[in-house]
Structure formats: structure tokens, C-alpha cells
C-alpha positions in Angstrom: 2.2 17.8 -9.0 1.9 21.7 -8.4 -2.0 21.4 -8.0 -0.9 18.9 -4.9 1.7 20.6 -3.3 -0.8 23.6 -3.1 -3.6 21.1 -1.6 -1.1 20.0 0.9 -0.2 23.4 2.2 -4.0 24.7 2.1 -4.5 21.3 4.3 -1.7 22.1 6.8 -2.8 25.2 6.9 -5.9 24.4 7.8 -4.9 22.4 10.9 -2.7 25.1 11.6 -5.2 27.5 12.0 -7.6 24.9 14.1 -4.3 24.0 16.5 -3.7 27.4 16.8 -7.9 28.3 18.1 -7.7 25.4 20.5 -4.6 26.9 21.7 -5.9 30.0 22.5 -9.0 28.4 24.3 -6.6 26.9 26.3 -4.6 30.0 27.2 -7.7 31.9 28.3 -8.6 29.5 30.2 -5.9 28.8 32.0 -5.8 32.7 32.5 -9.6 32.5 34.1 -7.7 29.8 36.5 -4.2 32.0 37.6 -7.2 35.1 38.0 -9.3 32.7 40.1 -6.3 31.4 42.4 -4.9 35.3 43.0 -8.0 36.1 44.7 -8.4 32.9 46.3 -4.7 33.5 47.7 -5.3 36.9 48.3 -8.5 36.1 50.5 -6.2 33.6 52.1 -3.3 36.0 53.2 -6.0 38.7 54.1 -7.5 36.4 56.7 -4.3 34.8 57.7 -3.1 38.4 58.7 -6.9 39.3 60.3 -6.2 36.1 62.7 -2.6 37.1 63.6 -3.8 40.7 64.2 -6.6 39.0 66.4 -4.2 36.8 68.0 -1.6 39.4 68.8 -4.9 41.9 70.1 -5.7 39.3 72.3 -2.4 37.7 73.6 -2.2 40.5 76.2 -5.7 40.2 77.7 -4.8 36.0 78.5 -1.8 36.9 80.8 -2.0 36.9 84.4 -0.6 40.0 86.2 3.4 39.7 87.5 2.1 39.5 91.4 0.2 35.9 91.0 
């Protein structure tokens, strides 16, 4: 019975260790992801506020003078 009960923690063990790999693959990458979406958002804001700068550069060259 003792020889058993040791086989059957080895075993869980075992699995532990192999659940606890495929974790970590998918913690990294899942990481790779959140690293990939920063920069995407940060490209995203950075031209967001290049076009509003543009915009707001631009939005006094479009109006008429007050005598027309």
C-alpha cells in the first residue's frame, strides 16, 4: 500500500509540474500580447494627438476674415 501511495504522488506530481510549464507558456504569451497592444495604443494616441494638433494648426487658416 505505501509503494502506491508514493506512485500516486510521483504521478500527481508529475502532472503538476507539466500544468504548471503550460501555464507559464501561457503567461508569456499573453505578456508578448499586453506588450504588443501598449505600443499599438501608444501609436494610436500619438497619431490621434498629431491630427488634433494638425487640425487645431489648420482651423485658423479656413476662416474667412470678420469684414465678408
Amino acid at each position: 500500500m505505501n509503494e502506491e501511495r508514493l506512485v500516486d504522488i510521483e504521478s500527481k506530481l508529475a502532472h503538476q509540474d507539466q500544468l504548471i510549464y503550460e501555464l507559464n507558456d501561457v503567461v508569456t504569451k499573453q505578456q508578448e500580447q499586453i506588450v504588443q497592444i501598449e505600443k499599438l495604443c501608444n501609436s494610436l494616441v500619438n497619431r490621434i494627438r498629431t491630427m488634433v494638433d494638425t487640425q487645431t494648426d489648420d482651423a485658423g487658416q479656413d476662416e474667412r476674415p470678420p469684414h465678408y
